[in-house]
C-alpha positions in Angstrom: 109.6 111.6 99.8 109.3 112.5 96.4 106.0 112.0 94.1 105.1 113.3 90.3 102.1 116.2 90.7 101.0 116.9 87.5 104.4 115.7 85.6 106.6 117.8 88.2 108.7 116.3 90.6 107.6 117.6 94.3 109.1 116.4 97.6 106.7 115.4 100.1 106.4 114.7 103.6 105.7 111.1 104.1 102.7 111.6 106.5 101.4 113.9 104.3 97.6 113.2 103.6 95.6 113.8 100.0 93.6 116.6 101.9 96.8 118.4 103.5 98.1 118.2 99.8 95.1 119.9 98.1 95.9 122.6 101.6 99.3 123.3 101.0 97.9 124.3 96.9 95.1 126.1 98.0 92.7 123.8 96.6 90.3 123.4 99.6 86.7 123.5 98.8 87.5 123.4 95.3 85.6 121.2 92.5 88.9 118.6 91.8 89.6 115.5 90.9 92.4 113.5 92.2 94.1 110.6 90.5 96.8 108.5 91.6 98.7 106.3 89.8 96.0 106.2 87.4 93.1 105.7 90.1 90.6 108.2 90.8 90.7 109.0 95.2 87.4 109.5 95.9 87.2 113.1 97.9 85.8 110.8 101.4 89.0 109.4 101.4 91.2 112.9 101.0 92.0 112.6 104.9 93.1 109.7 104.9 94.6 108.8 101.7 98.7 108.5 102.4 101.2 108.6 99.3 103.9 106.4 98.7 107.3 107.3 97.0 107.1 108.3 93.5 103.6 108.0 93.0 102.1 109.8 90.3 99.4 112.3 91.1 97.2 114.3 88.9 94.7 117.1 90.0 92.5 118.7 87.7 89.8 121.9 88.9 86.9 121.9 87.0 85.7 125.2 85.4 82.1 126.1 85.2 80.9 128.5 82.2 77.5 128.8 80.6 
């Protein structure tokens, strides 16, 4: 299955969850946001939260400074 990560076309598979997602990137335990298709996921639904073909997914990290 095929969905748009940050404006790049990425194959999925289907059963793949939000929280596998952020795995497979190393992002784990990371401060992110996740939106698809416009719509923040909150991070209690990263384990359950299934994509659906051509969705359009943006993560951001957010960087601390002082």
């Amino acid at each position: 299955m095929n969905i748009q990560l940050n404006g790049k076309l990425k194959n999925i598979d289907p059963h793949l969850t939000a929280a596998q997602l952020l795995a497979s990137l190393d992002l784990t335990g990371q401060r992110i946001a996740m939106e698809v298709n416009q719509e923040i996921v909150p991070r209690s639904q990263h384990d359950t939260h299934l994509f659906n073909e051509n969705d359009k997914v943006e993560i951001v990290r957010a960087i601390g400074g002082g």
